[in-house]
VEXDRENBA-300535 format. One record per residue: residue in one letter; x, y, z of N, C-alpha, C, O in turn. Coordinates in Angstrom, 2 decimals. Each point is the difference from the previous one (the first is absolute). Layout:
BEGIN
<node rest="A" n_east="X" n_north="Y" n_up="Z" ca_east="X" ca_north="Y" ca_up="Z" c_east="X" c_north="Y" c_up="Z" o_east="X" o_north="Y" o_up="Z"/>
...
END
This chain:
BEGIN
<node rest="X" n_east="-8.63" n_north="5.63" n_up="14.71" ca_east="0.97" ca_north="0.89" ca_up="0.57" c_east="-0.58" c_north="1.39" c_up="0.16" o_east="-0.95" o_north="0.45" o_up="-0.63"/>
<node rest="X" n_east="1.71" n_north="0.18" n_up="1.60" ca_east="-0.90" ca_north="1.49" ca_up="0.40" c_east="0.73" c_north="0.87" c_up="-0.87" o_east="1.21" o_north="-0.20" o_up="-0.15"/>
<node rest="X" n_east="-1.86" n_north="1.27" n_up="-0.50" ca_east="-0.02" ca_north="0.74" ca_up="-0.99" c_east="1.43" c_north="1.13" c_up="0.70" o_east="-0.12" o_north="0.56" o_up="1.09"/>
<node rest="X" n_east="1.22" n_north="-0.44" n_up="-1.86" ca_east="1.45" ca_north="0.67" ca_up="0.38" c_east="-0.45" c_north="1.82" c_up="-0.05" o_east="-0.38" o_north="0.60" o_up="-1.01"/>
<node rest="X" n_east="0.57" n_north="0.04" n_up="2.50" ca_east="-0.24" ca_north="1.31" ca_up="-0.15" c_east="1.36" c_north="0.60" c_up="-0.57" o_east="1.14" o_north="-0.46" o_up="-0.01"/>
<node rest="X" n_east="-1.67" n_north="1.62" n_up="-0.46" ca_east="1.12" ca_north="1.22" ca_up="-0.55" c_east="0.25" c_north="1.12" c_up="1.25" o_east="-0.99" o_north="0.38" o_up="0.63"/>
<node rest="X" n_east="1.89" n_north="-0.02" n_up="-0.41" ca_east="-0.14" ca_north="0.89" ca_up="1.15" c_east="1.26" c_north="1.21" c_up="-0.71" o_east="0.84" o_north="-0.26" o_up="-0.86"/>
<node rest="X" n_east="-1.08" n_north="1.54" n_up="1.53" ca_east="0.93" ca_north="0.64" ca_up="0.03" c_east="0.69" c_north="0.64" c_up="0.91" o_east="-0.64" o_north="0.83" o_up="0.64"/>
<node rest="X" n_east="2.04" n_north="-0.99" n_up="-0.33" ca_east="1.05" ca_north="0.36" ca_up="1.10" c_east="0.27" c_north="1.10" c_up="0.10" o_east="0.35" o_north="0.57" o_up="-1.04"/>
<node rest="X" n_east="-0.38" n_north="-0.02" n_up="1.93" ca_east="1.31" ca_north="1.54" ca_up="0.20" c_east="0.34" c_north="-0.39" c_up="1.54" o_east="-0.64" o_north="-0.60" o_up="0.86"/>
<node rest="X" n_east="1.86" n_north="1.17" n_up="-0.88" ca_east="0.74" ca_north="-0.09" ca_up="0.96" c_east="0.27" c_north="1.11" c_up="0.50" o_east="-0.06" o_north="0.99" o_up="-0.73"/>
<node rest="X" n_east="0.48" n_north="-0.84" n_up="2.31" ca_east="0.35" ca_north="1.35" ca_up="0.78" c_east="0.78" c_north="-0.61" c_up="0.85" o_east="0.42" o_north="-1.15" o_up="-0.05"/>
<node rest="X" n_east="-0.21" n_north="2.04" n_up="0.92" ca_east="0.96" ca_north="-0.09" ca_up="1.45" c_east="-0.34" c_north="-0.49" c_up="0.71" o_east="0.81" o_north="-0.17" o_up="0.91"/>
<node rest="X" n_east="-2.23" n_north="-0.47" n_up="-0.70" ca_east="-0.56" ca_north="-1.10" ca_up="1.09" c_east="-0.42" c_north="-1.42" c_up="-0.34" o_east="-0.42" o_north="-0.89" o_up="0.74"/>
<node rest="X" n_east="0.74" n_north="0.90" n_up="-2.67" ca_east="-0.13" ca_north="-1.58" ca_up="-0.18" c_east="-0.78" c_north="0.67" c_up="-1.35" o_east="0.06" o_north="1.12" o_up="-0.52"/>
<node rest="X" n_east="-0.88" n_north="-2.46" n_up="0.17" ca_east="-0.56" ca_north="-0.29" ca_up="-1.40" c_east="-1.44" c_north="0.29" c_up="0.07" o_east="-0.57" o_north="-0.22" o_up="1.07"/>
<node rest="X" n_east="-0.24" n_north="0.79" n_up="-2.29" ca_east="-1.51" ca_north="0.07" ca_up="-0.02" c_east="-0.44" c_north="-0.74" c_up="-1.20" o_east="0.26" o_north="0.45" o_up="-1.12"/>
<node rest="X" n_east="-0.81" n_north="-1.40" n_up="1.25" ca_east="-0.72" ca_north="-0.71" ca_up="-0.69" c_east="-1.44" c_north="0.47" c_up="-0.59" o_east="-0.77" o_north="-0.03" o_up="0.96"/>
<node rest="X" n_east="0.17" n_north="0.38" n_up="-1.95" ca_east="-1.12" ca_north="0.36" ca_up="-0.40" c_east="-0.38" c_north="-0.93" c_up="-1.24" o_east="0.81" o_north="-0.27" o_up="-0.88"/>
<node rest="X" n_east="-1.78" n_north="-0.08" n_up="0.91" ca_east="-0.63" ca_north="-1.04" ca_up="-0.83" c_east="-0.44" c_north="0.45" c_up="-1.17" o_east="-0.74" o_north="0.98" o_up="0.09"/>
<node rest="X" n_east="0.90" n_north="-1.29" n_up="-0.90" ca_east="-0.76" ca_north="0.42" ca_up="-1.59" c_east="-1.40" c_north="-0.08" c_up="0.12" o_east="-0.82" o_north="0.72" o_up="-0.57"/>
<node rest="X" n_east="0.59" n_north="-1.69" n_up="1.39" ca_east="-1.68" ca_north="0.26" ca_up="0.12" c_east="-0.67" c_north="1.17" c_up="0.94" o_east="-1.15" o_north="0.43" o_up="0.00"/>
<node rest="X" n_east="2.13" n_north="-0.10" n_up="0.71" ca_east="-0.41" ca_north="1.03" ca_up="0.80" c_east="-0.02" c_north="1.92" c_up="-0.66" o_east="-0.61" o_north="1.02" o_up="0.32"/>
<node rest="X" n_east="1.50" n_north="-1.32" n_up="-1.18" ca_east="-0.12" ca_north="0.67" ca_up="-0.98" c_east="-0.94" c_north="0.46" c_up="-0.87" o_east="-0.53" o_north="1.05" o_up="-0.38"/>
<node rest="X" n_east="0.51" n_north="-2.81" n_up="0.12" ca_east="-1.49" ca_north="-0.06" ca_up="-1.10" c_east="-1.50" c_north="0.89" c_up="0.99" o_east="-0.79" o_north="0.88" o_up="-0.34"/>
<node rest="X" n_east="0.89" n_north="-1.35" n_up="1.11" ca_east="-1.38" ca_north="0.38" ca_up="0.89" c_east="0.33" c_north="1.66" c_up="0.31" o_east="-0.78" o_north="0.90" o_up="-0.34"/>
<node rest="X" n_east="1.76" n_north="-0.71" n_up="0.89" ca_east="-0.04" ca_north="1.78" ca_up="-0.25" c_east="-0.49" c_north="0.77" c_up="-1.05" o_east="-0.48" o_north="1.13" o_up="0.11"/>
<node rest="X" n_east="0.63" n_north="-1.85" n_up="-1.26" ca_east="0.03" ca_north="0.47" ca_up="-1.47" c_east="-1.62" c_north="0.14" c_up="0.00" o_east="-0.53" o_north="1.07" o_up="-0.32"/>
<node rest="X" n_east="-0.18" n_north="-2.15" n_up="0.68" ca_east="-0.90" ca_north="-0.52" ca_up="-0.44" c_east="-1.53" c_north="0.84" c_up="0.94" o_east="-1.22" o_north="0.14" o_up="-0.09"/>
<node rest="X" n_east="2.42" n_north="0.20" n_up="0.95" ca_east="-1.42" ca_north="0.77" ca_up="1.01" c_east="0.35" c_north="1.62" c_up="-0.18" o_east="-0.91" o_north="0.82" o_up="-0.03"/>
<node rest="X" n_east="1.91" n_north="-0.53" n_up="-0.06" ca_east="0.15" ca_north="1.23" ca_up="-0.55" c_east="-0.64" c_north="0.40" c_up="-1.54" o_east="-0.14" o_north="1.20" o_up="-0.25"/>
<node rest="X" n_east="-0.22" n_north="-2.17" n_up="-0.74" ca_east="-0.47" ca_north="0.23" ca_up="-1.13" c_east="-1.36" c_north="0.17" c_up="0.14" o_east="-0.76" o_north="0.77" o_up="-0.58"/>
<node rest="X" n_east="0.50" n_north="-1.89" n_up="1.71" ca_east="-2.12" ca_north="0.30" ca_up="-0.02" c_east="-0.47" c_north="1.24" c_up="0.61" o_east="-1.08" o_north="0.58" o_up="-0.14"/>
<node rest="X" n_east="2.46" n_north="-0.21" n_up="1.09" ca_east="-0.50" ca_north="1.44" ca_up="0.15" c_east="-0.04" c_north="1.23" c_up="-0.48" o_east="-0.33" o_north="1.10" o_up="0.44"/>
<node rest="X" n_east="0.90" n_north="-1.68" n_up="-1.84" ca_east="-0.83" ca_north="1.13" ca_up="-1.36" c_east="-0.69" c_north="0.25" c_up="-0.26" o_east="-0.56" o_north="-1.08" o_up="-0.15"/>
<node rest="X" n_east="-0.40" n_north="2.07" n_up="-0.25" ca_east="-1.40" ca_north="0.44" ca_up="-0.25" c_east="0.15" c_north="-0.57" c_up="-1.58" o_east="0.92" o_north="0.55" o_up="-0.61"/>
<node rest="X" n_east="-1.55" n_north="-1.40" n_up="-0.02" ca_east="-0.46" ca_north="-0.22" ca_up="-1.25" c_east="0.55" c_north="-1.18" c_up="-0.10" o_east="-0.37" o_north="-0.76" o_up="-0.90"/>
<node rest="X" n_east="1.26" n_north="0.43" n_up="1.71" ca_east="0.31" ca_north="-2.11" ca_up="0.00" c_east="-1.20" c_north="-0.15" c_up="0.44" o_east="-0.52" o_north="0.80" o_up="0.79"/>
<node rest="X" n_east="-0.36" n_north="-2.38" n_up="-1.47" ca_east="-0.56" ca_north="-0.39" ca_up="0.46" c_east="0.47" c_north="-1.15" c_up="0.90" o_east="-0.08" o_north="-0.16" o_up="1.22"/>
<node rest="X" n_east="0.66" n_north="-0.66" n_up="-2.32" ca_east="0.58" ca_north="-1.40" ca_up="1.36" c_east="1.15" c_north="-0.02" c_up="-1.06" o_east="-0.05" o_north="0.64" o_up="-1.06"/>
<node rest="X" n_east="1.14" n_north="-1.48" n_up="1.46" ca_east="1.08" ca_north="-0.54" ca_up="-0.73" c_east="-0.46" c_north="-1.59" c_up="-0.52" o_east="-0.93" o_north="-0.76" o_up="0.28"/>
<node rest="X" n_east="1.96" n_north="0.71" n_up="-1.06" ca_east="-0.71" ca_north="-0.93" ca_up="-1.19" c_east="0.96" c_north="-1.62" c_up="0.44" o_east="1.16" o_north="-0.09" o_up="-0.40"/>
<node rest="X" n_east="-1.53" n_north="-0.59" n_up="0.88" ca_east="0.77" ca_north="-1.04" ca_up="0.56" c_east="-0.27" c_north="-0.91" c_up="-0.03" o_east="-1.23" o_north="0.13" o_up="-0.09"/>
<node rest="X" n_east="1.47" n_north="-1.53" n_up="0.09" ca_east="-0.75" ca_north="-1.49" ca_up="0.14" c_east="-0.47" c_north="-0.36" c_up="1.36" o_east="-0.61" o_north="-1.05" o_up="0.20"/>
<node rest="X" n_east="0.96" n_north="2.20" n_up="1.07" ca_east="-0.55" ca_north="-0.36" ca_up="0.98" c_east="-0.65" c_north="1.17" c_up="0.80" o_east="0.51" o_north="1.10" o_up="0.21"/>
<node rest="X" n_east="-1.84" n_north="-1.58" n_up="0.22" ca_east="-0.87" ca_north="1.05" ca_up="0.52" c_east="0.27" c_north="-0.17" c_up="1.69" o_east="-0.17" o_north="0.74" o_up="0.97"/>
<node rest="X" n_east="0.55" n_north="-1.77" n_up="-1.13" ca_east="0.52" ca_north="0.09" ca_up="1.72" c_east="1.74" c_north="0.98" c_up="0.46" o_east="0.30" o_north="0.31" o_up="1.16"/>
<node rest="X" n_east="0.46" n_north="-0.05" n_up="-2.23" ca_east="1.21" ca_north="0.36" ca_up="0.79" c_east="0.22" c_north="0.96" c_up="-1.50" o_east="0.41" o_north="-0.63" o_up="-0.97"/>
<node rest="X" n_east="-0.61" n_north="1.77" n_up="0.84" ca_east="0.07" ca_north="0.90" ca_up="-0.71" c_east="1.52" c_north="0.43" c_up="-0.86" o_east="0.21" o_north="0.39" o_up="-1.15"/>
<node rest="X" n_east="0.65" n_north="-0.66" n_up="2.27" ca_east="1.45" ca_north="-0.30" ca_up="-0.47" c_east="0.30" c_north="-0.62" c_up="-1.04" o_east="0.94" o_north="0.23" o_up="-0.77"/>
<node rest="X" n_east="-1.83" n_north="-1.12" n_up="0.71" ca_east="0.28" ca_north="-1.03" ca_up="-0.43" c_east="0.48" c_north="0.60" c_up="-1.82" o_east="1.11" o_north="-0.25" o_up="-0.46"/>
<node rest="X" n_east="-2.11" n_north="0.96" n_up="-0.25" ca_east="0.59" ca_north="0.91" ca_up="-1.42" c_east="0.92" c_north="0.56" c_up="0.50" o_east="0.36" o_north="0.59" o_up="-1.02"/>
<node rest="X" n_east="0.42" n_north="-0.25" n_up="1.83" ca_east="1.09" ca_north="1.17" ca_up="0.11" c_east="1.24" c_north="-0.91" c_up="-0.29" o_east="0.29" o_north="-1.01" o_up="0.65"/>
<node rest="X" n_east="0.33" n_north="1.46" n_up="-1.62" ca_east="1.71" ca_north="-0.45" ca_up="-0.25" c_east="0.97" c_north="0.88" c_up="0.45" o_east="-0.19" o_north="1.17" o_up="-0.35"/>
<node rest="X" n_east="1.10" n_north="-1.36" n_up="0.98" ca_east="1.03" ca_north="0.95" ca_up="0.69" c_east="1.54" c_north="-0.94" c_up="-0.59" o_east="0.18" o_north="-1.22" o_up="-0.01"/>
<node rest="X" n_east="0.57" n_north="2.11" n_up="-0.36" ca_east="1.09" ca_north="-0.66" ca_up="-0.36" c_east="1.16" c_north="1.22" c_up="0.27" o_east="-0.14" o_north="1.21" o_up="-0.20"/>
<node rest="X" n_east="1.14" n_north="-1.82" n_up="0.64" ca_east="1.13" ca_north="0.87" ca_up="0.45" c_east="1.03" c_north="0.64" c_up="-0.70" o_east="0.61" o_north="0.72" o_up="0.79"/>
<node rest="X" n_east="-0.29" n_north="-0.68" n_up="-1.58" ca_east="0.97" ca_north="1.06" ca_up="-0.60" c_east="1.07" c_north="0.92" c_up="0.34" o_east="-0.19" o_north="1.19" o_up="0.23"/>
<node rest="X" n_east="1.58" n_north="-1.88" n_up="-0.19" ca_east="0.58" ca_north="1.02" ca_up="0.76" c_east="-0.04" c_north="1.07" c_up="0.96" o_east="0.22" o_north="1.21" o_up="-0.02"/>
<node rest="X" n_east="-0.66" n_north="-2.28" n_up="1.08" ca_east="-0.65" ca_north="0.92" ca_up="1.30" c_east="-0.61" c_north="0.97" c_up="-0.22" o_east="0.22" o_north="1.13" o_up="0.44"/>
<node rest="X" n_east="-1.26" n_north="-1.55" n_up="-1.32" ca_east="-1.45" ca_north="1.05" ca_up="-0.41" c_east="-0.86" c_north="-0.77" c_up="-0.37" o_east="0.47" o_north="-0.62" o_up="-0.96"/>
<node rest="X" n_east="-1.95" n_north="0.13" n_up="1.26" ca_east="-0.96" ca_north="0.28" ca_up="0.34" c_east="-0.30" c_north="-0.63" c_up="-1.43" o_east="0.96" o_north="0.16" o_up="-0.75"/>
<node rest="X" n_east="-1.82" n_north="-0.69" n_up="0.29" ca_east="-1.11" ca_north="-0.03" ca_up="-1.13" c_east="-1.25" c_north="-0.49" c_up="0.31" o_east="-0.06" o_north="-0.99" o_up="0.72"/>
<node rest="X" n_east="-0.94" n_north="1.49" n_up="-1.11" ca_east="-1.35" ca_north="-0.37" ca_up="0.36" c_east="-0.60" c_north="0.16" c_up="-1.24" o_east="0.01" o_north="1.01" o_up="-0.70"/>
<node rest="X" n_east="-0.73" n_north="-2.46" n_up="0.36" ca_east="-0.87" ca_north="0.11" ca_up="-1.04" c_east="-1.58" c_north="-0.87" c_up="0.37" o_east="-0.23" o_north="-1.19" o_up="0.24"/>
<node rest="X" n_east="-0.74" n_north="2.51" n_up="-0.33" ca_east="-1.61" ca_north="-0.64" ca_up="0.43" c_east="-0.70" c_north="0.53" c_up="-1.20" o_east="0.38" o_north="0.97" o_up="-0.66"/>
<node rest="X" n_east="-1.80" n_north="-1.94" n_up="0.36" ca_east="-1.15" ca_north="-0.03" ca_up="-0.84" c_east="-0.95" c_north="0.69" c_up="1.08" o_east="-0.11" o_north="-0.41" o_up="1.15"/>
<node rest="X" n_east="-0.51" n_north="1.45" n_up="-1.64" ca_east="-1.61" ca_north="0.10" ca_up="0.82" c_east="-0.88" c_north="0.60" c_up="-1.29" o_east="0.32" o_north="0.45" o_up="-1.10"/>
<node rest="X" n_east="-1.98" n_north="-0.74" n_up="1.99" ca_east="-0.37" ca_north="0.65" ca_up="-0.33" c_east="-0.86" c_north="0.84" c_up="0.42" o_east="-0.56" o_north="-0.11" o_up="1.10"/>
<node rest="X" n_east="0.31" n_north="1.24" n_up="-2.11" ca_east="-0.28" ca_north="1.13" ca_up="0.12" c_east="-1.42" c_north="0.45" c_up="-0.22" o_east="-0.71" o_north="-0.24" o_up="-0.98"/>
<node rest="X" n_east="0.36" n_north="1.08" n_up="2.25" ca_east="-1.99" ca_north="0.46" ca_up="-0.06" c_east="0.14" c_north="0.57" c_up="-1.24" o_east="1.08" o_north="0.32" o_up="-0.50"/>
<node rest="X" n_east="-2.55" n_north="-0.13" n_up="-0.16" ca_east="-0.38" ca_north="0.58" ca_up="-0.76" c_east="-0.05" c_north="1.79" c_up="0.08" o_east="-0.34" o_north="0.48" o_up="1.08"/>
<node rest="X" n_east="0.62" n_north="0.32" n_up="-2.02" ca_east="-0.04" ca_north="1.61" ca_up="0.46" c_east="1.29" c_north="0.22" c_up="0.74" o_east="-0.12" o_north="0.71" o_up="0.99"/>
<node rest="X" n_east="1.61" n_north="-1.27" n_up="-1.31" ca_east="0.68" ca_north="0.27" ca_up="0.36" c_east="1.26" c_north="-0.07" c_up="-1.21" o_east="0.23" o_north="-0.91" o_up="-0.79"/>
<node rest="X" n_east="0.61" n_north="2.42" n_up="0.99" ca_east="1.20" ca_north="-0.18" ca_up="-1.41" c_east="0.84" c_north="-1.17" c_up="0.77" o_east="0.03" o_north="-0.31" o_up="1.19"/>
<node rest="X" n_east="0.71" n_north="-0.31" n_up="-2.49" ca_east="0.61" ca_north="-1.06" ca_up="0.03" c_east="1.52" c_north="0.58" c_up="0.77" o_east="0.57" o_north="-0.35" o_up="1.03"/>
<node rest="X" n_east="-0.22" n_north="1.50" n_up="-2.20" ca_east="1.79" ca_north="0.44" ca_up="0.72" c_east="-0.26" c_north="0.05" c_up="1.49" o_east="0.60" o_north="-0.66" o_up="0.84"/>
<node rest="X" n_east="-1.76" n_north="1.68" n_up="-0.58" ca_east="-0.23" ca_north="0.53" ca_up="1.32" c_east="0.21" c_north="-0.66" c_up="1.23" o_east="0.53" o_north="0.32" o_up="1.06"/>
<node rest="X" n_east="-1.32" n_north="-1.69" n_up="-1.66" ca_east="0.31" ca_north="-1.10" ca_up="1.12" c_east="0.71" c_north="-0.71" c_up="0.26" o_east="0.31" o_north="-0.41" o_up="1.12"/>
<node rest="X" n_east="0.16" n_north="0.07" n_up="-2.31" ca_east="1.61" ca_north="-0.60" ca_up="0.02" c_east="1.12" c_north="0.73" c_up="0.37" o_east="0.93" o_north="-0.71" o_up="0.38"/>
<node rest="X" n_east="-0.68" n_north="2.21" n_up="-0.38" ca_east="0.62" ca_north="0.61" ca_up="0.43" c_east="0.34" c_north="0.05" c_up="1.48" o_east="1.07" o_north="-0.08" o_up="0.61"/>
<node rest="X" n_east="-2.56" n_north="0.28" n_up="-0.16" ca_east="-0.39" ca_north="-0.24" ca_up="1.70" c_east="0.47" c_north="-0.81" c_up="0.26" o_east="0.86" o_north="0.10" o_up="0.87"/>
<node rest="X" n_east="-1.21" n_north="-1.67" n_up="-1.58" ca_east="0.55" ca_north="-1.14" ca_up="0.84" c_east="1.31" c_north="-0.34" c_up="0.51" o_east="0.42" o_north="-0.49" o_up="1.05"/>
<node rest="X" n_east="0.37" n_north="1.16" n_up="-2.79" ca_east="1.30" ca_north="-0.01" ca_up="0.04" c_east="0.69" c_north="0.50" c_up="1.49" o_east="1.00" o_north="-0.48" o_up="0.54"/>
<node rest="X" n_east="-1.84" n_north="1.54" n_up="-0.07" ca_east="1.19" ca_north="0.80" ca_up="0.64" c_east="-0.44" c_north="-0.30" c_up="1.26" o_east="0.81" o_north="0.34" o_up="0.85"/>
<node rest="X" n_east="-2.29" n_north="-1.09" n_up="-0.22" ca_east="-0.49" ca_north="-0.36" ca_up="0.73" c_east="0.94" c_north="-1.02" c_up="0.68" o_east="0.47" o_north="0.06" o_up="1.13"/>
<node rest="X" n_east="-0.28" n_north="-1.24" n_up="-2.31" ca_east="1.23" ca_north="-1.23" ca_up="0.11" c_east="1.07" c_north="0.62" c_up="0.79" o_east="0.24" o_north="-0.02" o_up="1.21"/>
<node rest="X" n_east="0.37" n_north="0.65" n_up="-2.30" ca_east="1.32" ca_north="0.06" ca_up="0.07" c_east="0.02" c_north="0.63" c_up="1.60" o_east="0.79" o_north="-0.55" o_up="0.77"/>
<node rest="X" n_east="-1.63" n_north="1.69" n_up="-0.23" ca_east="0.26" ca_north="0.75" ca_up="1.33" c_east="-0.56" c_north="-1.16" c_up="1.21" o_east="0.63" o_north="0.29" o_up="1.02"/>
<node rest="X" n_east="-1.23" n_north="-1.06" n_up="-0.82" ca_east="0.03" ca_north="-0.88" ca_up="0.86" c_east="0.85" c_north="-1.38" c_up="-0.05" o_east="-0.03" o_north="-0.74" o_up="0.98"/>
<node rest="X" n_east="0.81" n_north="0.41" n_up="-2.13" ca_east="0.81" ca_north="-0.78" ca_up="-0.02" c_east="1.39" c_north="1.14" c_up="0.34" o_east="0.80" o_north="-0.40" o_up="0.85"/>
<node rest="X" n_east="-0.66" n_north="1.11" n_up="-1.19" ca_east="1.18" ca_north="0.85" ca_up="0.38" c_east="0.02" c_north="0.44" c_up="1.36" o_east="1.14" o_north="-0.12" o_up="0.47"/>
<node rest="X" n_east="-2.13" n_north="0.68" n_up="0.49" ca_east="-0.15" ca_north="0.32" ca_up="1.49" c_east="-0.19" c_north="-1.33" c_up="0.62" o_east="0.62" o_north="-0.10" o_up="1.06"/>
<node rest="X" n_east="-1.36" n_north="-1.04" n_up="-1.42" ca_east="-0.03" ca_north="-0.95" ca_up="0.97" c_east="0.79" c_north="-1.10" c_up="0.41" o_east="-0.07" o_north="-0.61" o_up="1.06"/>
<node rest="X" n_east="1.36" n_north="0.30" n_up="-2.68" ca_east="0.99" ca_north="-0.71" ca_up="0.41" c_east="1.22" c_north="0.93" c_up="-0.37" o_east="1.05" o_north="-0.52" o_up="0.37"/>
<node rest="X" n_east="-0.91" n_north="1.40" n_up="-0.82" ca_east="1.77" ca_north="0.76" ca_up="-0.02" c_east="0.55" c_north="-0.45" c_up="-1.43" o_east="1.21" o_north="-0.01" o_up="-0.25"/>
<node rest="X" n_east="-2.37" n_north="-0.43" n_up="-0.84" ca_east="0.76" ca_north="-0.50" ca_up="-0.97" c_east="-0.32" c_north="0.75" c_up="-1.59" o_east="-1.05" o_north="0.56" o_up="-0.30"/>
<node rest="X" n_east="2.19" n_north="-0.72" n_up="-0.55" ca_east="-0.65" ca_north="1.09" ca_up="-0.66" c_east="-0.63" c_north="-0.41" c_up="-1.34" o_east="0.44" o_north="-1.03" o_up="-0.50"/>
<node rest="X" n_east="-1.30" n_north="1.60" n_up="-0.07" ca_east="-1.62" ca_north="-0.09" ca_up="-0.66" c_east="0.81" c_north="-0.13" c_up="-1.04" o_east="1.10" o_north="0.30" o_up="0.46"/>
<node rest="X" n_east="-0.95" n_north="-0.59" n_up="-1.76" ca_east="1.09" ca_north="0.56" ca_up="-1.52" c_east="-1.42" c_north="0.06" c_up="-1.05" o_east="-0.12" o_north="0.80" o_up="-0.94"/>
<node rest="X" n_east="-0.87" n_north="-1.80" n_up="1.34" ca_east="-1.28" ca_north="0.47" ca_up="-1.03" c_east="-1.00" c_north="-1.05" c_up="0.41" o_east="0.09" o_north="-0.99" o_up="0.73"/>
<node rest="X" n_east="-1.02" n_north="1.49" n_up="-1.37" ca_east="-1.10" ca_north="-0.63" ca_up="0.39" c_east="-1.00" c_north="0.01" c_up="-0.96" o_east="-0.65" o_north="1.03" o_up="-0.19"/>
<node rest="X" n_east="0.38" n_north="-2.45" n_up="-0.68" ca_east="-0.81" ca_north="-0.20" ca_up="-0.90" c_east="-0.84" c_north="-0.17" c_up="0.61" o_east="-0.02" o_north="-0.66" o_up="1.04"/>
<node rest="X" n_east="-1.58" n_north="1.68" n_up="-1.97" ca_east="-1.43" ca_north="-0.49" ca_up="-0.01" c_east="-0.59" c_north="-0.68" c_up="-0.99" o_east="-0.15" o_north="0.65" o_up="-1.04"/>
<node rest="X" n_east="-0.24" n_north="-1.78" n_up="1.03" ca_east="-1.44" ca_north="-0.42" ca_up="-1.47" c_east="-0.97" c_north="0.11" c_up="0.08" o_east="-0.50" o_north="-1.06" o_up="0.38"/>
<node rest="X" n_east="-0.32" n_north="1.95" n_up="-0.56" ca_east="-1.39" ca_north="-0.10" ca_up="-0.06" c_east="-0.46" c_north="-0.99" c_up="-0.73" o_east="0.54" o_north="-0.37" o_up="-1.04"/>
<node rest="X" n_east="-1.61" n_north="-0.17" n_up="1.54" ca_east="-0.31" ca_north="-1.16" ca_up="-1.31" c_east="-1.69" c_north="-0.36" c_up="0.88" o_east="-0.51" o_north="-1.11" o_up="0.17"/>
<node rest="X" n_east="0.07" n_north="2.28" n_up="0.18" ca_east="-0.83" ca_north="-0.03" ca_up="0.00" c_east="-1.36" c_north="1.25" c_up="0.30" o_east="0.51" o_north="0.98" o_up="0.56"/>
<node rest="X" n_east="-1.66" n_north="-0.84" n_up="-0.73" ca_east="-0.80" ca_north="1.46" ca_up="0.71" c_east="-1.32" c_north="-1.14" c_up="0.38" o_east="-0.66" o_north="-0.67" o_up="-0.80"/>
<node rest="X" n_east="0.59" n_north="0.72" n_up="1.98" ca_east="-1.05" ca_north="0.23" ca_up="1.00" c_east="-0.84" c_north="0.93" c_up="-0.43" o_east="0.48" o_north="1.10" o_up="-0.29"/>
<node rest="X" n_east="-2.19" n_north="-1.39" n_up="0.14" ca_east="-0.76" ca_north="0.70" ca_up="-0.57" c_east="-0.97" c_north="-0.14" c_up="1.54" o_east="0.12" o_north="-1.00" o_up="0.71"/>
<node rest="X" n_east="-1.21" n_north="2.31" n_up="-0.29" ca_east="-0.48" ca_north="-0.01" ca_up="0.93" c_east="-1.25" c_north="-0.46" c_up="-0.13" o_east="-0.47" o_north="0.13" o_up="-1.13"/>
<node rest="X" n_east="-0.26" n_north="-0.67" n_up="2.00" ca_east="-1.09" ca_north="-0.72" ca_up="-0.20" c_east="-1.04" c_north="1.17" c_up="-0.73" o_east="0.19" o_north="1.21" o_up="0.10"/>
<node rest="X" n_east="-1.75" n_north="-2.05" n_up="-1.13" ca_east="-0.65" ca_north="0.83" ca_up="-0.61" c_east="-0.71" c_north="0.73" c_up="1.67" o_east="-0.05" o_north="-0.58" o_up="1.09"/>
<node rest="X" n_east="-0.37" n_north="1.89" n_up="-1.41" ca_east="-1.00" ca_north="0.64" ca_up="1.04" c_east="-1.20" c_north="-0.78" c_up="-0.31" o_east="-0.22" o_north="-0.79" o_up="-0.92"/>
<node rest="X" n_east="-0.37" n_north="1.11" n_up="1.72" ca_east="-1.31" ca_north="-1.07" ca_up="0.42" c_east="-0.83" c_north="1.55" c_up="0.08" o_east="0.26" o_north="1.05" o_up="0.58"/>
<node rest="X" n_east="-1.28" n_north="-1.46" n_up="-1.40" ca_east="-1.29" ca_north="0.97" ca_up="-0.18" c_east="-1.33" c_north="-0.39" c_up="0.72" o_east="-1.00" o_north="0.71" o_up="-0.12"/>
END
């Protein structure tokens, strides 16, 4: 059987909007790599990046919870802070819905390759 999507509704004066939890997930997920000090997010799949992002709804608010990890030579709050608000402002401008929080886990640091002498 094909795997049951989650979607989320709002309604207006011209009918219904459907938005997908996965579509969500992937906003989340490309807005986070474009943090300076994420290295990659931490996921079981290297093909669909979303794929770590959990989004869960909450009284018509928003939850997002992602693992990444993080380059080396970078503060931890700093970046998690960034990401936080990174999330929350492209999930908030690109579907109309509102952000209530947004968990980070680090659970990991990316170390840069040795220099070569």
């Amino acid at each position: 059987m094909g795997e049951s999507k989650e979607y989320v509704s709002r309604s207006d004066e011209l009918g219904n909007i459907h938005i997908s939890e996965e579509v969500l997930a992937a906003i989340s997920a490309a807005a986070a790599l474009e943090v300076e000090g994420v290295s990659s997010l931490a996921n079981p799949s290297k093909k669909n990046a979303a794929k770590g992002v959990h989004i869960k709804l909450e009284e018509d608010q928003v939850v997002v919870a992602m693992s990444v990890l993080m380059a080396y030579g970078h503060t931890i709050p700093e970046m998690g802070k960034a990401v936080q608000e990174a999330v929350k402002n492209a999930i908030e401008s690109m579907s109309g819905l509102e952000v209530s929080a947004v968990n980070i886990n680090v659970v990991g640091i990316v170390f840069p390759p040795p220099q070569q002498q």
